[in-house]
N, C-alpha and C positions, 0 to 999 in steps of 0.2 A: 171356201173362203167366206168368212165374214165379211158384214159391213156395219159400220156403226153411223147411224144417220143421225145428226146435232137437230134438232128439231121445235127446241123447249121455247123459244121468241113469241112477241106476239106480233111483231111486223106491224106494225104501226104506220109508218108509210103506207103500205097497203092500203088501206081506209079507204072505203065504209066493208071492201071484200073482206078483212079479216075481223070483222065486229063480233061474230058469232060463229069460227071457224078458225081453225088452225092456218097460217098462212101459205103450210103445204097444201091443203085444199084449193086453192085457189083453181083455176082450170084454163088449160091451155089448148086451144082445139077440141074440145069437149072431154077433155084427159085431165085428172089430179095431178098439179106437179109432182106429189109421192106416187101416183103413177104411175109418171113419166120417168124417176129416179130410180122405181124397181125395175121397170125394163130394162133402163139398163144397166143394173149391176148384174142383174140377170143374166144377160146377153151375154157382159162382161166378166162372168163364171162366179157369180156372188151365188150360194146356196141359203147364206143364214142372216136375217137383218135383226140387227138389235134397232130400236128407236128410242131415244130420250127425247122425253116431251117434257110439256110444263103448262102452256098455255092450251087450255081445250085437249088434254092428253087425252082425257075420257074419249073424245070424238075418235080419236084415232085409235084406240085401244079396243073400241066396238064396230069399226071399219074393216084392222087389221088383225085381227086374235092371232092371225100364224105368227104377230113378231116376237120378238123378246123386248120386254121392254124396263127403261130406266128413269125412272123421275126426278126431274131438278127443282126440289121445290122451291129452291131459291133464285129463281127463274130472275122477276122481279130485281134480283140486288146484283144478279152475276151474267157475265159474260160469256162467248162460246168455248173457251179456253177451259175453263171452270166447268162449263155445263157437259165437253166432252170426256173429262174426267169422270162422271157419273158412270159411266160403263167403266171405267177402269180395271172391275173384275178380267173382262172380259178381253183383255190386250195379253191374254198370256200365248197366243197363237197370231199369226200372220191376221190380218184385215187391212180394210178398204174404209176411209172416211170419208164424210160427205155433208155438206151442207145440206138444209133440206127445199133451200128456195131457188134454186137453179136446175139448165138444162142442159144436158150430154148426153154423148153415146156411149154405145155398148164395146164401140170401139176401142177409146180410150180405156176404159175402164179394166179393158185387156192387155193395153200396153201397161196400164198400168201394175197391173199385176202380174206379168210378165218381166217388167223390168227387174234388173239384180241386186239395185241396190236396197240396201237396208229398208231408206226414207226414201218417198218416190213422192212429186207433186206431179200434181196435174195443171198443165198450161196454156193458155189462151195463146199464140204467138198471131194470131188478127185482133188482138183485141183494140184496137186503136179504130176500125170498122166498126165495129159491134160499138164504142161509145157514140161513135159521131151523132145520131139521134136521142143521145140521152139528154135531155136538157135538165134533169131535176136531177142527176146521181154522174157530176162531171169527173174528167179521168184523174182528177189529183186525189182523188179517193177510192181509186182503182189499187187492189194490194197487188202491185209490182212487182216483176222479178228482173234481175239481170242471171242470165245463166253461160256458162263456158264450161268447154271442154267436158259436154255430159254432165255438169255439175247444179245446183244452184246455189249461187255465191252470194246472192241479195235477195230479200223479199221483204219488202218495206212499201206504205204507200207515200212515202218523202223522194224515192226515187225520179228523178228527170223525167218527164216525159220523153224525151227525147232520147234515151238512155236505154228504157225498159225494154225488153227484149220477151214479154208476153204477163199476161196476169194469172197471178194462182187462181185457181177456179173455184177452190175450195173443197177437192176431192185429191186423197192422199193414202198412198197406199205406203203400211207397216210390214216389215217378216216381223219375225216374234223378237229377235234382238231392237228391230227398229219401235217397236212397244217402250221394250224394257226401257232404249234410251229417254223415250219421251215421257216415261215414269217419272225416270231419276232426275232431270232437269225440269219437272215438272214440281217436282215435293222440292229440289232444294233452294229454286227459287220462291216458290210460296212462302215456305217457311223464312226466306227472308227479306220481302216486299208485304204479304199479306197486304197488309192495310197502309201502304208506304205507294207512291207513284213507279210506276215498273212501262218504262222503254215506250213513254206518251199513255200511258191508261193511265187514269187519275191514280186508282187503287190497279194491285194485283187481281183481286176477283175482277173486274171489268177489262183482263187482258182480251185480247184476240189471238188466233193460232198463231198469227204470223208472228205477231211481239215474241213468242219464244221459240218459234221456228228461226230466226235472224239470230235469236241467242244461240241458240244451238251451233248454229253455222258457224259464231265469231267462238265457237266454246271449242272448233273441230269438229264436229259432226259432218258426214257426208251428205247431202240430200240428192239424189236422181232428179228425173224429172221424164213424164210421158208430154208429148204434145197434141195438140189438136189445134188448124187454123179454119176458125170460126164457127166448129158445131159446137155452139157454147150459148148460156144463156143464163143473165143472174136476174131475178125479179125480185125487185126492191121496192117500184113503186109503180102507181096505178100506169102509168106510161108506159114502162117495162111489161106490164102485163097487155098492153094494148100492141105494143111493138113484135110481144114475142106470138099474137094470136097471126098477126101478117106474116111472120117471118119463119117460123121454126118448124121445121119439119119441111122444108121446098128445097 
């Protein structure tokens, strides 16, 4: 199994950690959040990781030389959406994608590759715990999911709080059809947003997965879903990284 790790940001929030460092670097318990990420895709039967980088790639491309790697040079002007289409060669076989600023296990990462369906996310169903301490990164900016019947039917962060029935985490697992799909509604909405406002990003290039993950959904598409409550963890801002050195791994 592949995995394609989004990595090209410079994490800004972060600050002053990410001045001179990729904001995978960052260290959690004395561990790189890229790390932290390869255990467990490791764990969770990943053998191949591609990384797209952007900001400090060089750092990582002299750390990591086993990966494959993809450069967004338009890091600067575009969003995750965009930037995880840089590997796009590389979607013609089953994988596993990943943010590169958060944390989970090896467990999930099994369910998730385990599971049948096509498109599989990965889900936070504690995630309402996991915010209560976040004072700088509140839950209306959490990407939401409502899911049924094995499905997921929503994934928006406009969703209710009240409503949400866990958070994408940011890790999603593809078979080689669920590629293809995310190809094809990937080119024909580009080609007709581009530079146009697409489902709240000002522009197309500044989407996020979920803006055409929800498309996808309202288009038919099936999406799975693996869960996990509470081995999860997004680090966004210096606080998050203070939180997750008390917390993660106990």
């Amino acid at each position: 199994m592949r995995a394609i790790i989004i990595g090209a940001g410079r994490g800004r929030r972060l600050m002053p950690t990410t001045q001179n460092a990729p904001k995978c670097f960052a260290e959690i318990r004395g561990k790189r959040i890229l790390d932290w990420t390869c255990e467990a895709l490791r764990d969770g039967g990943v053998t191949e990781v591609c990384f797209i980088g952007g900001y400090f790639i060089d750092a990582v491309e002299r750390e990591y030389p086993h990966f494959t790697f993809r450069h967004n040079r338009e890091w600067e002007r575009n969003n995750i959406l965009v930037s995880l289409m840089c590997a796009e060669d590389l979607m013609d076989r089953p994988f596993v994608t990943t943010y590169s600023d958060i944390l989970y296990t090896g467990a999930l990462v099994a369910d998730l590759v385990a599971s049948p369906a096509d498109i599989a996310l990965g889900i936070d169903t504690d995630w309402r715990t996991h915010y209560q301490p976040r004072t700088q990164h509140p839950p209306h900016d959490a990407e939401k999911t409502i899911t049924r019947n094995a499905r997921v039917v929503r994934v928006e962060r406009s969703i209710p709080y009240e409503e949400a029935t866990g958070e994408f985490m940011g890790v999603a697992k593809f078979s080689a059809r669920g590629g293809e799909l995310l190809r094809r509604h990937y080119h024909q909405r580009r080609a007709e947003f581009w530079d146009q406002p697409y489902r709240g990003a000002p522009r197309f290039q500044n989407a996020y997965l979920i803006h055409l993950f929800q498309d996808m959904i309202e288009q038919g598409v099936a999406f799975g879903h693996a869960d996990t409550h509470g081995q999860y963890r997004e680090i966004d801002t210096q606080e998050d990284l203070d939180l997750a050195q008390k917390e993660w791994g106990r």
